[in-house]
Every structure is written in structure tokens, then in C-alpha cells.
C-alpha positions as CSV (number, residue, x, y, z in Angstrom):
1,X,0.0,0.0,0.0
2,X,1.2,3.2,-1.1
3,X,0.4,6.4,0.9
4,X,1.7,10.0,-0.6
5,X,3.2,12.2,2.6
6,X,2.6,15.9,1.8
7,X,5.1,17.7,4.1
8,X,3.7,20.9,2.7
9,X,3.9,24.6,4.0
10,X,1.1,27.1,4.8
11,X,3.1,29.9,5.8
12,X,0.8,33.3,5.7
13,X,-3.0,31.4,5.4
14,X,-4.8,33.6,8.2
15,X,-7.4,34.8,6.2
16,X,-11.0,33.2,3.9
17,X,-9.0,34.0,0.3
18,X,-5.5,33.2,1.7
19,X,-6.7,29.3,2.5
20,X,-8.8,29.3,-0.9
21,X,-5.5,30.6,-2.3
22,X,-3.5,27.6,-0.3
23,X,-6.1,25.1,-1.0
24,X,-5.6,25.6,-4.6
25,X,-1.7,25.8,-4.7
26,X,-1.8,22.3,-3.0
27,X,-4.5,21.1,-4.8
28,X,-2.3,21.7,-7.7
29,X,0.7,20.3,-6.1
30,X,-0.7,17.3,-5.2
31,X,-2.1,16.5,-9.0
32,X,1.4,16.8,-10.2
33,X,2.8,14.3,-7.4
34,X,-0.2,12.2,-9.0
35,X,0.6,12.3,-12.6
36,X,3.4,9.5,-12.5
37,X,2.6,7.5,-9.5
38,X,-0.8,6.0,-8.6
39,X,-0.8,5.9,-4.5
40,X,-3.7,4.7,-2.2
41,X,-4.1,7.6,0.4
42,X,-2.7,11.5,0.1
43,X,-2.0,12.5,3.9
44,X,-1.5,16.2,4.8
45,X,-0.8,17.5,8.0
46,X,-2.0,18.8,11.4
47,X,-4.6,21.6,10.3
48,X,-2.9,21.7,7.0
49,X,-5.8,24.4,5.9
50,X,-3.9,27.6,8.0
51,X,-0.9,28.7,9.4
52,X,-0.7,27.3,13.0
53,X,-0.5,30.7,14.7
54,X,-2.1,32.8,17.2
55,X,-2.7,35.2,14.0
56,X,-4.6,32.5,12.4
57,X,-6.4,31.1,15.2
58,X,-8.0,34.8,16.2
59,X,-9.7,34.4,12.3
60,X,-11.4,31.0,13.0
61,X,-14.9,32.4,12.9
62,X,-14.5,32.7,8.5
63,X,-10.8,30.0,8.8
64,X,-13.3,27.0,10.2
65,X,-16.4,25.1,8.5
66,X,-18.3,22.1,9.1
67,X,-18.1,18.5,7.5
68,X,-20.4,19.6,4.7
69,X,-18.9,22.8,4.6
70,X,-16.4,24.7,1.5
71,X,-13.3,23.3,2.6
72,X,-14.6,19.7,2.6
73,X,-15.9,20.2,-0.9
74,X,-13.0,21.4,-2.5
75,X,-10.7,18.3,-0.8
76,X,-13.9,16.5,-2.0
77,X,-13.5,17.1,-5.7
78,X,-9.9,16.3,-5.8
79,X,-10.4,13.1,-4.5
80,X,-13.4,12.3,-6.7
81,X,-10.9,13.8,-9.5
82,X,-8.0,11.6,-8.8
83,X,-10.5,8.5,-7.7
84,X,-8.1,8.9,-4.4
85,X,-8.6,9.1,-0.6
86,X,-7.2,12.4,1.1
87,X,-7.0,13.0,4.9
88,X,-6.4,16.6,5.7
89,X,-6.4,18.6,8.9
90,X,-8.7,21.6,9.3
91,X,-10.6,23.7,11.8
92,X,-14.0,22.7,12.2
93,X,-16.9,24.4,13.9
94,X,-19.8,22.6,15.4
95,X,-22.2,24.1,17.8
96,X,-20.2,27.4,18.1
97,X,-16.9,25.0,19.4
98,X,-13.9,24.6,17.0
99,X,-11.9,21.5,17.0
100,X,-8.4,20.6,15.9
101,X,-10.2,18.0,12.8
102,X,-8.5,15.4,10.9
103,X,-10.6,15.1,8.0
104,X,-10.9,11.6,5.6
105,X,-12.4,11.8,2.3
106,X,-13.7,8.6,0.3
107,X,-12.2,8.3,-3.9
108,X,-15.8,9.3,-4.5
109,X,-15.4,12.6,-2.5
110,X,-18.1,11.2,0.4
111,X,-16.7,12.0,4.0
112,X,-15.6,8.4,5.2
113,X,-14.4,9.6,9.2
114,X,-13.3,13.1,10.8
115,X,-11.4,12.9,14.2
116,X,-11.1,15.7,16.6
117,X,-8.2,16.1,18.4
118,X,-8.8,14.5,22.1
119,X,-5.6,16.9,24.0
120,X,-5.4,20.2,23.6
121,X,-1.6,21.1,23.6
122,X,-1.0,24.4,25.7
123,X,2.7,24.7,26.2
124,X,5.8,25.9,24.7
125,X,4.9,27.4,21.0
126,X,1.2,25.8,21.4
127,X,-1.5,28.2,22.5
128,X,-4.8,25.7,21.7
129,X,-6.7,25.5,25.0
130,X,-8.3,29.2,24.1
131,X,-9.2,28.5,20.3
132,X,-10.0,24.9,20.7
133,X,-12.4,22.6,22.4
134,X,-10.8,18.9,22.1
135,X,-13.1,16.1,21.1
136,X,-14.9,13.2,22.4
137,X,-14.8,10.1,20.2
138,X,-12.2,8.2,18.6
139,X,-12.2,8.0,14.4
140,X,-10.7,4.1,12.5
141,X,-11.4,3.5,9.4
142,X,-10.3,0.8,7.2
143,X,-8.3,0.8,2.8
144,X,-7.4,-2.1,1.3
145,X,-6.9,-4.5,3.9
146,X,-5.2,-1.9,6.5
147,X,-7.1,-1.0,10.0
148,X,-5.9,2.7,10.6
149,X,-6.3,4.9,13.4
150,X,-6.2,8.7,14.0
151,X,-4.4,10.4,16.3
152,X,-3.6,14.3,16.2
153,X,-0.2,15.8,17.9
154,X,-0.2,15.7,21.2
155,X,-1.8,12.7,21.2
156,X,0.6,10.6,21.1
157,X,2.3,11.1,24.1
158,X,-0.6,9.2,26.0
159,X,0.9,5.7,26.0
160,X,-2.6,4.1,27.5
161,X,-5.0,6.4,25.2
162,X,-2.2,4.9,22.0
163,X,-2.5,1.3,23.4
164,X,-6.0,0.9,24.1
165,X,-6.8,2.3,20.5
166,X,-4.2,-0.1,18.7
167,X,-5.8,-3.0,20.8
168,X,-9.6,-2.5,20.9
169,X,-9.6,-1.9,17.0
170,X,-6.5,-4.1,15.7
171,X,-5.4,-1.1,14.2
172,X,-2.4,-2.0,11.5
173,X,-1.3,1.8,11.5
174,X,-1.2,5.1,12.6
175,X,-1.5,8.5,10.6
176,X,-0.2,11.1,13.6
177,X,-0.5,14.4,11.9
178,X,0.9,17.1,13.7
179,X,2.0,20.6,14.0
180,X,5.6,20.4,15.7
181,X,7.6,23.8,16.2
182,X,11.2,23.7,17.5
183,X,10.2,24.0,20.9
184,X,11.0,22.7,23.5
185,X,8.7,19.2,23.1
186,X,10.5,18.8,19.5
187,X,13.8,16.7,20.4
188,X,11.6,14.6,22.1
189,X,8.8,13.5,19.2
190,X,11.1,11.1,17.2
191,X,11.6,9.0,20.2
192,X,7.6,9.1,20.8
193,X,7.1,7.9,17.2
194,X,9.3,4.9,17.3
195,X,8.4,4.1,20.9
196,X,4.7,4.1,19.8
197,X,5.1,2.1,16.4
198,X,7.5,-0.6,18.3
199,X,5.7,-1.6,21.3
200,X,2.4,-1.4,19.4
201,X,3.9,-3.4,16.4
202,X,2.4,-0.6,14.1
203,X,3.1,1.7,11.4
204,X,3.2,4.6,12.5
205,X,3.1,8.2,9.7
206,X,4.1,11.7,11.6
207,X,3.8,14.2,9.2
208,X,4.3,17.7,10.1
209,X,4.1,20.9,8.3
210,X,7.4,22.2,6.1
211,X,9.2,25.3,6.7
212,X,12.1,26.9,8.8
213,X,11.5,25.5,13.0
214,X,9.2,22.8,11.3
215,X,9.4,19.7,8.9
216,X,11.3,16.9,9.7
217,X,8.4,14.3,9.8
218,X,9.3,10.6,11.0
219,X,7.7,7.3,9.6
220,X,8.4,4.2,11.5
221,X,7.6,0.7,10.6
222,X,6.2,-1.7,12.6
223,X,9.8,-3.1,13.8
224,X,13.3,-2.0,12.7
225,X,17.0,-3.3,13.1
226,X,18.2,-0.6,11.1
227,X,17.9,2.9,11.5
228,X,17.8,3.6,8.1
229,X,14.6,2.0,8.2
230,X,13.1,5.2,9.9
231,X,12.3,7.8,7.2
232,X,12.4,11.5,8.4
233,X,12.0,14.4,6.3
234,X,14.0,18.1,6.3
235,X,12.3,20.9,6.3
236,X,11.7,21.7,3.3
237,X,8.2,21.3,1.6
238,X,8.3,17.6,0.5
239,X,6.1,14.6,-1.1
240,X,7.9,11.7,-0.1
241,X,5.8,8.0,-0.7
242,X,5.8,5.8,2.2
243,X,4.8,2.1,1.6
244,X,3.4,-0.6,4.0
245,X,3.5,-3.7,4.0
246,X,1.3,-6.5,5.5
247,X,4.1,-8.6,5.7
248,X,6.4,-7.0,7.6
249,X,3.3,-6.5,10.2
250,X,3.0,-10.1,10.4
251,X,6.7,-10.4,10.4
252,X,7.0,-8.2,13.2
253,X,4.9,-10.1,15.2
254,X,5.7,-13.0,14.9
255,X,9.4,-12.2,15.9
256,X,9.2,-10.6,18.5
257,X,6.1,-11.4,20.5
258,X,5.4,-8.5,22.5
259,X,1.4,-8.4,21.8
260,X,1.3,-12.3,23.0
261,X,3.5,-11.9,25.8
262,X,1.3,-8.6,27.1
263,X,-0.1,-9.9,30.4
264,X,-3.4,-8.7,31.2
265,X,-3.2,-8.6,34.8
266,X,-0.6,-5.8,35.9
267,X,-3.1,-3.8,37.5
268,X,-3.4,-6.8,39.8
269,X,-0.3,-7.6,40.3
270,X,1.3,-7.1,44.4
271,X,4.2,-7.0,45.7
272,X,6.2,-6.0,48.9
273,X,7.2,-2.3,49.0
274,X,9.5,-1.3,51.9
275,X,10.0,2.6,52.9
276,X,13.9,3.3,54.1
277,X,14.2,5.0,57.4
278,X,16.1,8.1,57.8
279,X,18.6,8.3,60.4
């Protein structure tokens, strides 16, 4: 299975024509990518409609839409043109709330999921919690033969939310996109990504936006002995095709056994815990 990464940019989209402008410009771009290779899913990033800014976020009243809404239809007729599913990030308004949205779109431009983002990142260069309301509900949906799951950014680093997802839906793989600055939670996001993708046995896609203090998105497979086996991107604005493979799942698995030698029971696990005495 083929899926086309779009590390793209969206430097300066804070205002109603500047997105129409972007969507267009990456609408465009993505055609091109799409004239000599046939993939099976375009992924964009983390509300890959704006800039991620405080500048942006003040315009969501006329930057955010519903499901049914302009920015779905555009995404919708590129799909329906290219007979390909997209999954893009946007901000989405229901009942006066905007969410963080990751938005999938069927080859015959019908919404197939939409995911809002569950934590609601408020630190370092991440000013969410006053913009956004975080959602309530988890988003799967399955392409040929691959279970994948949603996750958005911040996300990730909640190791029981990840694990509980991966087991209760057999998910295959994750598409993580994200919005990751150079601050100071960056260093740390490559060693989430392969953490997650190993001890889940997953494929795991974090795609960020490009441009200087962003880009370098990191794809993991579901095992690696080799570093080079980890693909991460530079800055730059980038299409890079990542492929997965149900046989290296299955490999993976059956190697090393970490999903059959899970216990169940560490919760009720005991054991004798001793507090040292100061003299």
C-alpha cells in the first residue's frame, strides 16, 4: 500500500482567500505528485488548511467550517478527480466550538471519518486550550486491507490512550499528523514515534508541516534493526511515498512477541514495598 506524505507549507494562510489561495496551490501540487505514480491515500498534515498561529487562530470564525462545509468540498473534488482518498487537517466548527479536525475523504469525494483532536496542547509554542475545544470520540477507518487509526499531535504522548486504541480496533497503522515547532517538546517527538510504532507493532506516519523550526516528519515501521529504516524528512516542503506492508506487520509479530507476551493482569499484580528509614 502506497500512501503520498505531503510535508507541505502554509506559511501566511490567516485569512477566507488566503486558504482558498493555499487550497488551490496544494491542490495543484498534489495533481502533479499524482501524474506519475498511482498511490492509495494523500496524507496532509496537522490543520494543514492555516498557518498554525495565534494570527490564524484569532480568524477561526471565517478560517473554520463544518463536515459539509467549502473546505470539505474542495478536498472532496480532488479526490473524486484523482479517484483517491485524502485525509487533511482543518478547523471545524460545530455548535459554536472549534476543533483541531483530521478530516478523511472517500475516492468518491463522500466523507468516510473526521477525528477531533482529544488533547489540547497548551505549552511551549502551542497556544490551543483558548481557540480549541478537544473532542470526544475516537475515528478508525479501514483501505485495502489496512485497519488505521487517528491520532492528532499531542496525542501521542498518552501511551494508555495509544494502546488501548491499537488493541480494541487491531489497528495496522497510525496517521499522527501534527504541527511540531522547534520547541521545547520537538527533540523529544522522534523517540515518541518509534516508541509508539514498536511496542504497538504498528506503522506509525508523523507528518508535520514544512518550513524553517518545522518539517522533519518521522515514519516508523512496525519493527526496525536498522535505523535507516526510519524515514524522516527536512524541512523543506516535501512529497515523499511511504509504503506498508502487511508482511512486515505479520513479520514483526511474529518475531518478536510483545502483543502475545502482554499480560493482562498488571493492574493486579502485588508486591512487597518497603519505605527506608532516615537516620
Amino acid at each position: 500500500m502506497k500512501i503520498l506524505a505531503c510535508q507541505i507549507s502554509a506559511d501566511g494562510v490567516i485569512t477566507r482567500r488566503d486558504m482558498e489561495a493555499h487550497q488551490d496551490r496544494v491542490a495543484q501540487v498534489i495533481r502533479s505528485a499524482c501524474e506519475t505514480q498511482t498511490v492509495d491515500l494523500i496524507f496532509l498534515p496537522e490543520l494543514s488548511a492555516i498557518e498554525y498561529s495565534v494570527r490564524a487562530f484569532e480568524n477561526l470564525a471565517t478560517l473554520s467550517s463544518p463536515t459539509d462545509g467549502w473546505a470539505c468540498v474542495a478536498m472532496a473534488e480532488l479526490a473524486s478527480e484523482l479517484s483517491t482518498p485524502i485525509c487533511f487537517g482543518m478547523p471545524r466548527v460545530e455548535n459554536d466550538k472549534y476543533h483541531i479536525s483530521q478530516i478523511v475523504i472517500g475516492p468518491d469525494g463522500k466523507l468516510v471519518t473526521d477525528y477531533d483532536k482529544l488533547h489540547i496542547a497548551q505549552f511551549g509554542d502551542a497556544y490551543e486550550k483558548q481557540y480549541f475545544s478537544p473532542g470526544n470520540s475516537v475515528s478508525v477507518f479501514g483501505l485495502n486491507d489496512f485497519r488505521f487509526g487517528l491520532v492528532i499531535c499531542y496525542d501521542m504522548r498518552f501511551g494508555d490512550y495509544i494502546s488501548t486504541l491499537v488493541r480494541n480496533h487491531q489497528l495496522d497503522a497510525m496517521l499522527h499528523p501534527v504541527a511540531f515547532s522547534t520547541d521545547g517538546s520537538f527533540a523529544s517527538w522522534r523517540s515518541f514515534v518509534c516508541t509508539r510504532a514498536l511496542e504497538n507493532q504498528i506503522y506509525w506516519l508523523s507528518l508535520n508541516r514544512a518550513g524553517l523550526g518545522w518539517g522533519q516528519s518521522v515514519f516508523c515501521p512496525p519493527w526496525f534493526e536498522d535505523e535507516s529504516e526510519v524515514v524522516q524528512l527536512g524541512e523543506n516542503e516535501s512529497l515523499r511515498v511511504i509504503e506498508l506492508d502487511k508482511a512486515k506487520l505479520h513479520s514483526a509479530v511474529e518475531k518478536y512477541p510483545i502483543k502475545k507476551d502482554r499480560r493482562s493482569d498488571y493492574v493486579e499484580l502485588s508486591g512487597d514495598f518497603m519505605t527506608s528509614k532516615s537516620s
